[in-house]
N, C-alpha and C positions, 0 to 999 in steps of 0.2 A: 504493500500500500504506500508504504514511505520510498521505494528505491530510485524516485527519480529526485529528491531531496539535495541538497547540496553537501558536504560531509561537514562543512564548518558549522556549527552548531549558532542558529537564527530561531531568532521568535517563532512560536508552532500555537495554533490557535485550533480549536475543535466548534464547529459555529452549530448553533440548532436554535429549534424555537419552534413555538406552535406546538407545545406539550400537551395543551389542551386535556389536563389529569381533571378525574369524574367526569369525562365526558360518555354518555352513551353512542350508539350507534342502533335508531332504529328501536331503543329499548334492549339491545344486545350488549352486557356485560363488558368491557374495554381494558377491568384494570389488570386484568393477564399480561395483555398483548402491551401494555404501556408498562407494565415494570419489567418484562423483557426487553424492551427497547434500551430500560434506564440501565439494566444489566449490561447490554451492549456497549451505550454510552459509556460506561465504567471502564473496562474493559480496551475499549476505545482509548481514552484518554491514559492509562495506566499502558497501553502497549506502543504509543506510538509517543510516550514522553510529554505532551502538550504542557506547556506552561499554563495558557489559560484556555477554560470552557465560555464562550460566551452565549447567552442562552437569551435569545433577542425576544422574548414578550411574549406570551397567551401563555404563561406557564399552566396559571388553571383555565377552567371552561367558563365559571362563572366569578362574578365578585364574591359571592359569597361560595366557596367552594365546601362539598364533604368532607367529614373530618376523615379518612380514609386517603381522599386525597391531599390533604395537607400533613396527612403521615409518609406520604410517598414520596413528596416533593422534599422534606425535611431530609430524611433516611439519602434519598438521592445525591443532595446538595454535599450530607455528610461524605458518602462515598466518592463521590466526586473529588473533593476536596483532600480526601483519604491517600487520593492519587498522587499528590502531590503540587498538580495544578492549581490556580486561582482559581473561582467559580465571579463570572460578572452578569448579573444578572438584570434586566430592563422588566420594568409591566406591560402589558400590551392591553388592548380595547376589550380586553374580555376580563382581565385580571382586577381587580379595587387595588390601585396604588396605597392608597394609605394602609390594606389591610398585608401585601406584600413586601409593603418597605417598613414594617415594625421592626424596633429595634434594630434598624440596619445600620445607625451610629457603633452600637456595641457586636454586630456580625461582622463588620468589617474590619475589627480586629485577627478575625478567626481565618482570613484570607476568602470569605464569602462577599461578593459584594451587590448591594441592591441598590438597583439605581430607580427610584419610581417616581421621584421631585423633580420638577419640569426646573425650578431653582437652583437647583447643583446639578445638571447637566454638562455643564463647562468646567466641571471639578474631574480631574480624569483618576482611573487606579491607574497608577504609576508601575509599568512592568519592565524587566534589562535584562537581556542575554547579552552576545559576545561583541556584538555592534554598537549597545548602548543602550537608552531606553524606546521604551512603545507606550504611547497614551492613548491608554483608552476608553472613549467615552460611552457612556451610555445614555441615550436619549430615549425614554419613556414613551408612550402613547399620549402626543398631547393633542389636547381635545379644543379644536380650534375657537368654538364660542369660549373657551376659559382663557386661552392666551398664552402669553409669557409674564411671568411679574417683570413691572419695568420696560414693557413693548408696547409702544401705542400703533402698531402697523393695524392692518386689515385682520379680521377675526377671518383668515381662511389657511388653509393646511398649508399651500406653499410659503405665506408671509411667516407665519409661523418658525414652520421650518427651517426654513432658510432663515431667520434670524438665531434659531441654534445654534446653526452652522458656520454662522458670522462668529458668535460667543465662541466657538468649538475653534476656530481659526485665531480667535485674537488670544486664546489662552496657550496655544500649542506656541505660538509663534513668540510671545512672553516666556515660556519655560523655554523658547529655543528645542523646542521636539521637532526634530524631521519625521518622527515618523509615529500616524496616528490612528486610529481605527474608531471606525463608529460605527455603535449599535443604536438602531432605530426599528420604531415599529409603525409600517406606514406603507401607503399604496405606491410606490414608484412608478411613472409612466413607463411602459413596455413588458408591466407582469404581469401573466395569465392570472383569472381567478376561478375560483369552482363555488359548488355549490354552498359548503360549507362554512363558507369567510362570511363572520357578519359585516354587511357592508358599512363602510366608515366613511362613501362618499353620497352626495346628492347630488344630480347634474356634474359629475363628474370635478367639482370643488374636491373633495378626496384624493385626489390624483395628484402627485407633483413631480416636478420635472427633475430627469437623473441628474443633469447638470449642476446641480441644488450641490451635491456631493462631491464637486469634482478635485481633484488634489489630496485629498487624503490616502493614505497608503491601501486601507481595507474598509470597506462597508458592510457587517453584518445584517440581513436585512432580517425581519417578521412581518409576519402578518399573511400573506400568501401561502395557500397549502401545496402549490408543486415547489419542490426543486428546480431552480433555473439562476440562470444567470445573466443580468445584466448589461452588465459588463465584466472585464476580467478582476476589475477592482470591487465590483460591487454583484454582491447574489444572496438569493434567498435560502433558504434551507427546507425550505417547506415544513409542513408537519413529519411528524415520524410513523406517524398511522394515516391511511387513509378516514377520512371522517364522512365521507358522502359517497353515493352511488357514481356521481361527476367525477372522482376521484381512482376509480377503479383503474386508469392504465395508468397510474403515477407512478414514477421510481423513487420510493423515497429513501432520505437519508440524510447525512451532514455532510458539514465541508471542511475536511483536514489544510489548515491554513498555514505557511509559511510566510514572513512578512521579511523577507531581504534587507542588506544591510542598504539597498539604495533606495529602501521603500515598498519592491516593486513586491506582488505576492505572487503565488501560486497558491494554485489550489485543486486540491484530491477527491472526488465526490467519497464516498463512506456510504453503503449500501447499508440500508436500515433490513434488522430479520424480518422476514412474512412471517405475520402472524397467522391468519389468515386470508384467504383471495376472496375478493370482489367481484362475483359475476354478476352481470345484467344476460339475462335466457326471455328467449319468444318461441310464443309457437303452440299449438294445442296439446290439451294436458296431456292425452294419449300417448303423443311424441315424444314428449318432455319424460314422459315414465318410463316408456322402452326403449327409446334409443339411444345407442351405445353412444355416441359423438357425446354425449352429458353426462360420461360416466366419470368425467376429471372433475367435474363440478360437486360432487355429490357433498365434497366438504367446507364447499366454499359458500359466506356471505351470498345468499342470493338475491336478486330483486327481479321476478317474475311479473312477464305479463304475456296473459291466455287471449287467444285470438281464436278461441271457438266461437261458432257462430251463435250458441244458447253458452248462457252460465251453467258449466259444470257443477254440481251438486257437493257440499263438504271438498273442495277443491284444496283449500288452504291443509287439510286434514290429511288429503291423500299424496298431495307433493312434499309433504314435511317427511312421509316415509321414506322419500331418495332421498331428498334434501334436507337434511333435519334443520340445517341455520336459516333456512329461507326467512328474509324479514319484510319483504313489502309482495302484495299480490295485487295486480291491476287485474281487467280484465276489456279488451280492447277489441270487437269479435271486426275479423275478417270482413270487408264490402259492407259497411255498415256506417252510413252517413247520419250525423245529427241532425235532429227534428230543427229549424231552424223560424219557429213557428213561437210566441209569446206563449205565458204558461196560461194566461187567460183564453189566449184561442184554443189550444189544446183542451181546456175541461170545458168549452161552451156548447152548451145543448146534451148534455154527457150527466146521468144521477152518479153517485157515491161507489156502486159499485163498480160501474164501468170506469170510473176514475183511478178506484183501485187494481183494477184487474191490469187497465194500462201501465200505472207502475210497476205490477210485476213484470211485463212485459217489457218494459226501459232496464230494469231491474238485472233481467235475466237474458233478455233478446229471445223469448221465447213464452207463448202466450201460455196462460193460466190455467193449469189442468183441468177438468172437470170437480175434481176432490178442491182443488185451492177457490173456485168457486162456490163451490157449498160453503167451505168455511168462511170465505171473506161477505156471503149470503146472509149466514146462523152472525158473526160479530156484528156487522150492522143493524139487526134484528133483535140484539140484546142490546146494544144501547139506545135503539128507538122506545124497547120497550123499561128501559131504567130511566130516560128520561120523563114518563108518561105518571 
């Protein structure tokens, strides 16, 4: 993983972000598959030497996260740090800063650093291998109607931003640091997004331009669930799980960073483990049951949808036997155009039954038996006569 490295011993950086711990998928259990990851992480940083972990925002899923998962992230930070590396850590749009950055005065004695005050941004942890020192800062999720203290610019992401990056520049360039890295969590113009990202723009205000960043040695980014990169100086890390069905062909993982005595970086992608695979399957349920082609699937995250021409009866019931994880079931039937007709025109001229019997037929795409008749007959007929 390391053997294309330089031998002289440079700044080594491990990037990730988008932990997104307690989060479910779908209502499907997650915290397996996310403390094999942090295993990995471990692992990772203890094999390949990193001085620091930098862990760019959404560590938890909500502001208020499970206590389960703030045992995980604890435990994590420990091991991490266990490695030997720094751990620098940012809030992102999903985490509560104030509840991430407690006591992060008296953590950052312990080599754990939380950066969640949009205030001390321009305060950098100070890191030095063989070339000298690395500043690096951590910039928060800041939330453009709150601002900056002491910026009277525009309440919008780029003014913002970029007035960080102005702070982040007039600080590096006072300590005389050539060489600086920045963590941010935030929409950079030219990164994919998925389903899962809760959006941070309106009309497209969320978005700022990558040139915001330009001159610094390393930009760690968050916020965005693929893996990609920017530029050479600047990439995302994506999540380490997939979190959404949109997500299913991601490669995820982090970014093993080396940061040159002339500034300049490289960078290693780091294959995150499968947990498990994300399939999206079509097709009639018959199909879907026998045939071999969806015999690799059997173990995977599924998200199903039935194109028979009538709704298949206990359908959910009988594809869980191949597929036991399956978690969303549409059902889409084959040459089957919507009524594109008002719901007033649809029930006018039409009694209670016939209105019913039509829903089961939208329902199902297949009209009302004789027996679901009777019954939906005898209901109306017990509350005609309990209103009486």
């Amino acid at each position: 993983m390391s053997g294309g490295f330089a031998m002289v011993r440079a700044m080594r950086l491990l990037h990730t972000s988008d932990w997104h711990l307690g989060r479910s998928l779908h209502k499907a259990d997650l915290r397996e598959a996310q403390e094999r990851f942090l295993d990995h992480l471990v692992e990772t940083a203890r094999a390949e030497r990193v001085d620091a972990v930098l862990i760019a925002g959404d560590v938890y899923d909500r502001a208020v996260p499970p206590v389960d998962a703030v045992a995980l992230c604890e435990q994590a930070l420990v091991r991490l740090r266990d490695t030997g590396a720094r751990v620098v850590v940012i809030s992102g749009n999903h985490d509560s800063a104030r509840r991430l950055g407690f006591s992060s005065a008296l953590i950052d004695a312990s080599g754990v650093h939380l950066r969640t005050r949009p205030a001390t941004l321009a305060e950098p942890v100070l890191l030095r291998d063989d070339h000298g020192p690395v500043a690096v800062y951590g910039v928060p999720y800041l939330e453009p109607a709150v601002g900056l203290p002491g910026f009277d610019g525009p309440r919008a992401h780029p003014a913002v931003l970029g007035e960080a990056a102005a702070r982040i520049r007039a600080d590096a360039a006072a300590r005389g640091v050539a060489r600086t890295v920045v963590m941010a969590h935030a929409w950079v113009a030219g990164g994919g997004a998925s389903d899962s990202e809760r959006d941070i723009s309106v009309g497209g205000v969320g978005y700022v331009p990558a040139s915001l960043f330009d001159g610094f040695s390393y930009v760690a980014l968050g916020h965005l669930h693929g893996q990609q990169t920017i530029a050479e100086h600047m990439r995302y890390s994506g999540s380490p799980l997939p979190y959404s069905f949109s997500e299913a062909h991601h490669k995820k993982g982090s970014w093993l960073v080396e940061v040159g005595v002339d500034g300049k970086t490289r960078a290693e992608r780091v294959p995150a483990p499968l947990y498990r695979k994300l399939t999206v399957l079509r097709g009639r349920i018959d199909d879907l049951l026998t045939a071999p082609e969806f015999g690799d699937n059997e173990g995977d995250f599924a998200a199903i949808t039935l194109t028979d021409t009538a709704r298949p009866e206990a359908a959910m019931d009988r594809l869980r036997k191949r597929f036991p994880h399956i978690l969303t079931l549409e059902f889409k039937p084959e040459g089957v155009t919507g009524d594109t007709r008002s719901y007033g025109e649809r029930v006018k001229g039409r009694d209670d039954l016939a209105i019913a019997a039509e829903f089961v037929k939208h329902v199902r795409n297949a009209p009302a038996s004789d027996a679901e008749h009777d019954l939906l007959t005898a209901a109306f007929e017990s509350v005609r006569e309990g209103a009486c």
